[in-house]
C-alpha positions in Angstrom: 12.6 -19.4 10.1 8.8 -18.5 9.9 9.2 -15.8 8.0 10.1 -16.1 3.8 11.8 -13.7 2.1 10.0 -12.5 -0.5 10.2 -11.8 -4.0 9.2 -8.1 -4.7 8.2 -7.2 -7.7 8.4 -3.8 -8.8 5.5 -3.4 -11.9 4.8 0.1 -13.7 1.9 2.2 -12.4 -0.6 0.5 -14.1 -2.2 3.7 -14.7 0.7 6.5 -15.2 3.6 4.4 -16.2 5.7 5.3 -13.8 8.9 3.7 -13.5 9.1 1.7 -9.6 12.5 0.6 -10.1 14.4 -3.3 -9.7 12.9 -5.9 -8.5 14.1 -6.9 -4.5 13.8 -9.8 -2.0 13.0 -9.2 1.2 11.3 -10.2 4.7 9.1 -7.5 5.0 7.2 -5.5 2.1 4.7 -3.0 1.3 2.8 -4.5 -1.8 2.4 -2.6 -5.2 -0.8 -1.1 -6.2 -0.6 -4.0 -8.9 -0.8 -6.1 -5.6 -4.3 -4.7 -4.5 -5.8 -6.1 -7.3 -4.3 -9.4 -7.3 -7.7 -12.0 -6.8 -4.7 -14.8 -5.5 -4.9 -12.2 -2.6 -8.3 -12.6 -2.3 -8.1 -8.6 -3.6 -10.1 -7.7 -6.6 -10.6 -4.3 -7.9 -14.6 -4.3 -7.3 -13.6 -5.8 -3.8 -12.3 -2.3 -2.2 -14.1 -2.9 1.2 -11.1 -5.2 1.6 -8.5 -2.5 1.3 -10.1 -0.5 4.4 -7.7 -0.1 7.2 -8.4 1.1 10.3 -6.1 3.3 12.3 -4.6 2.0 15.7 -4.6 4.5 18.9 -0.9 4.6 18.6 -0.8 5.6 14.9 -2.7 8.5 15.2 -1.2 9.4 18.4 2.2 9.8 16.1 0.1 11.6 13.5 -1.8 9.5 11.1 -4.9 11.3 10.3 -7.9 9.3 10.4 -11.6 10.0 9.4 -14.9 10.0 11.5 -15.2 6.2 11.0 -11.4 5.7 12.3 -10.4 4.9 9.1 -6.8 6.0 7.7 -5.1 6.0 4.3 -2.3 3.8 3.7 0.8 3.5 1.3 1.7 1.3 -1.9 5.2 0.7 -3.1 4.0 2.6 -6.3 5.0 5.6 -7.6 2.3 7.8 -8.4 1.9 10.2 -11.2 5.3 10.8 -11.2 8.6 9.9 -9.3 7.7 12.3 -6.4 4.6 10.7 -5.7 3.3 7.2 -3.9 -0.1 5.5 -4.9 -2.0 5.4 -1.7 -5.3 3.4 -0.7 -8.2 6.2 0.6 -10.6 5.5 3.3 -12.7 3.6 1.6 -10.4 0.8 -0.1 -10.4 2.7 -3.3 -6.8 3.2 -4.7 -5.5 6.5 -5.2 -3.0 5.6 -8.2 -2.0 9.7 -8.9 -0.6 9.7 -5.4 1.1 11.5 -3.0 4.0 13.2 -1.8 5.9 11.0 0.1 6.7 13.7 2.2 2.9 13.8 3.8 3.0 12.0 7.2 -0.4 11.6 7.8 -0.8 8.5 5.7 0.2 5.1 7.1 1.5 1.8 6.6 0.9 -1.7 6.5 4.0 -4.0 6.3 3.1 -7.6 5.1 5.1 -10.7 5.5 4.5 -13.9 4.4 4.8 -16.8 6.8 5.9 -20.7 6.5 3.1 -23.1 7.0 
């Protein structure tokens, strides 16, 4: 198979403490906010530009919000502040580590998976 399961770590909110639960396996994941700062990503904090996403047609057609540059926030597998809340990255790469309701649907998502060589 091409695709690995991988291992998901589940670290505290670096920031709040916040609890994120076990750790899972899996073939698809949305990476921590310890994750966007990893530099054997090729993501260090100073290195935000790297966390812009843009939105796709179809994402904002189902509601994402983006801004004037077409760029949209995304979720982490963080919880925020608290347990009600998500850490999201903004715009501009940087990470938004009190969160978000989880409730709000005009923030996306970007899956990764990590693929046999």
């Amino acid at each position: 198979m091409l695709i690995q399961k991988t291992l998901v770590t589940r670290p505290e909110n670096y920031f709040y403490s916040t609890f994120n639960g076990a750790d899972t396996e899996d073939y698809v994941v949305v990476l921590s906010c310890r994750s966007l700062v990893n530099s054997q990503y090729g993501l260090r904090d100073e290195e935000q530009d790297r966390r812009v996403a843009y939105a796709t047609d179809y994402a904002v057609a189902k509601g994402l919000f983006a801004d004037e540059e077409g760029r949209g926030k995304w979720w982490t597998s963080s919880n925020g502040s608290n347990n009600k809340s998500y850490v999201f990255v903004n715009y501009d790469g940087v990470i938004s580590a009190g969160g978000e309701l989880a409730t709000n649907s005009k923030i996306g998502v970007r899956p990764v998976i990590t693929v046999n060589k």
